[in-house]
C-alpha positions as CSV (number, residue, x, y, z in Angstrom):
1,X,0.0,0.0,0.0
2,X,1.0,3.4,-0.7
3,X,3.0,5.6,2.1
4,X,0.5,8.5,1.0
5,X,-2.8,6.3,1.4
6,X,-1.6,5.2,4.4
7,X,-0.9,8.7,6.3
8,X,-4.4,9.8,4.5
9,X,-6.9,6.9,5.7
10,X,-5.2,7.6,9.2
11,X,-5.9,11.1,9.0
12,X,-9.4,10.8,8.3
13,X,-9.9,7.8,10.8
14,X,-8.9,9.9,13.9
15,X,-11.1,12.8,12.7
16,X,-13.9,10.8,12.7
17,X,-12.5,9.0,16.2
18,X,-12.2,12.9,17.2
19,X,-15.4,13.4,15.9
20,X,-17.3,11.0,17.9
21,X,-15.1,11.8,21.3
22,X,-16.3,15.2,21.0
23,X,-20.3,13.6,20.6
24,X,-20.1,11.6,23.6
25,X,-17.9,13.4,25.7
26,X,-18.0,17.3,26.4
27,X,-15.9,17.2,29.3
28,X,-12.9,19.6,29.4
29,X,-10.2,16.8,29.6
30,X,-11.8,15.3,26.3
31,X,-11.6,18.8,24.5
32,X,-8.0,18.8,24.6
33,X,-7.4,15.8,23.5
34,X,-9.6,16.1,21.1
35,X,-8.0,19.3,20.1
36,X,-4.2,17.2,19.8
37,X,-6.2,14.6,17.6
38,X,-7.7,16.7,15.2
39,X,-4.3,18.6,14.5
40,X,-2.6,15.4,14.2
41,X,-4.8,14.2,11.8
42,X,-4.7,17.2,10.1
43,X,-0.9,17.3,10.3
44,X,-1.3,13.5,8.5
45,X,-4.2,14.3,6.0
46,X,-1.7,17.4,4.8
47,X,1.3,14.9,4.3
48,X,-0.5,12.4,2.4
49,X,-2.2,15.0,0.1
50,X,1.3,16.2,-1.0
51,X,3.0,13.3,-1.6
52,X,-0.2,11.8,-3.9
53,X,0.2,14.9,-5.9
54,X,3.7,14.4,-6.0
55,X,3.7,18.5,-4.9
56,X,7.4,18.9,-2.9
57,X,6.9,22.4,-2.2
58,X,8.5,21.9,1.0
59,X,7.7,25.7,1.9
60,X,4.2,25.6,1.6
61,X,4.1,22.3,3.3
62,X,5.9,23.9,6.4
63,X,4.1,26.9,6.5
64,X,0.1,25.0,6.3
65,X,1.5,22.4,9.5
66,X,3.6,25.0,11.4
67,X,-0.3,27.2,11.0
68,X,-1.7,23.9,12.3
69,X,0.6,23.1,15.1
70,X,0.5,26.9,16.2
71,X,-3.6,26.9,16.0
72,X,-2.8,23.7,18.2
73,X,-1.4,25.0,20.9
74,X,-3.0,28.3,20.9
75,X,-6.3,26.2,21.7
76,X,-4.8,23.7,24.0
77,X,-3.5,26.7,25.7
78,X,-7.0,28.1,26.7
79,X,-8.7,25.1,27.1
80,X,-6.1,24.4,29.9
81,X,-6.2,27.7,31.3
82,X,-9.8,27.8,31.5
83,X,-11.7,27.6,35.0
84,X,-13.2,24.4,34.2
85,X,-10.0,22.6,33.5
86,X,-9.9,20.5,36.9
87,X,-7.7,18.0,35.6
88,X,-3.8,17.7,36.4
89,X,-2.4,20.3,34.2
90,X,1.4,18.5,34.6
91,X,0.0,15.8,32.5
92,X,-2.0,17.9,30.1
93,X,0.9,19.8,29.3
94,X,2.9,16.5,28.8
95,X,0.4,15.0,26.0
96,X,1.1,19.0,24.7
97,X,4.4,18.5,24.3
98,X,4.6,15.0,23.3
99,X,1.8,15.6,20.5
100,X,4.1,18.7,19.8
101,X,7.7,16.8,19.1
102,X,5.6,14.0,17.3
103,X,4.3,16.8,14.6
104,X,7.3,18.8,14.4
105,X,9.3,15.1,13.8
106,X,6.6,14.4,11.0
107,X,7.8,17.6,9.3
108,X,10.9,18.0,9.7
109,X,11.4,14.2,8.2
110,X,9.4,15.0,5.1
111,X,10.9,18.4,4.7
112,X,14.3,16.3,4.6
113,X,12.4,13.3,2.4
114,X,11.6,15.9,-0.2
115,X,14.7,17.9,-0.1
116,X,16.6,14.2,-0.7
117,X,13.9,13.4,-3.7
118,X,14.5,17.0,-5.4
119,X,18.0,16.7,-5.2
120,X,18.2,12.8,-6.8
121,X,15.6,14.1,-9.5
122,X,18.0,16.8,-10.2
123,X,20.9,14.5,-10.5
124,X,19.0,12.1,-12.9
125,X,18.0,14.8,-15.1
126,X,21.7,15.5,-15.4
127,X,22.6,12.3,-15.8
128,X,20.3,12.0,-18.7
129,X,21.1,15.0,-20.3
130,X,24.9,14.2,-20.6
């Protein structure tokens, strides 16, 4: 199965597991998880749509997941610092971070995928015109 089909399907499987969190549950806790899933998924559903277009624009791609990750923690920012957040804020701000290396590791290893792809494109459209 395809790498892009893979990352897409998974995307679209935790928004609708984020989806139906946010139906039965609308407890605080819930919301901010909820919040991490949905820009994971995002961050996944992004990926896959580049790489099945075969579209390397690696500046684009930074700048639509760095606007997700920042909308990310801009929300799970006030969710936590809301008066109905009663739940231990060490461990909310440790599924934060670890939701936040996990994205930031999904870009930057694409970014360097598609910087490796561009160049050994370049070198075979050398090669061939030699």
């Amino acid at each position: 199965m395809k790498r892009y089909l893979i990352g897409i399907s998974a995307g679209v499987y935790l928004l609708i597991l984020s989806l139906c969190y946010w139906i039965f549950f609308k407890n605080p806790p819930v919301g901010l998880f909820i919040t991490l899933l949905c820009a994971f998924a995002f961050t996944l559903i992004i990926s896959g749509l580049f790489e099945y277009r075969k579209y390397y624009n690696r500046n684009l791609f930074l700048a639509i997941t760095t606007g997700i990750l920042a909308g990310m923690l801009t929300l799970s920012y006030l969710q936590t610092s809301s008066q109905a957040y009663q739940n231990n804020l060490i461990l909310s701000y440790l599924l934060i971070g670890i939701f936040t290396v996990i994205i930031i590791y999904l870009m930057y290893g694409l970014n360097r995928k598609w910087k490796n792809l561009k160049n050994h494109e370049k070198q075979k459209r050398v090669k061939s015109a030699a």
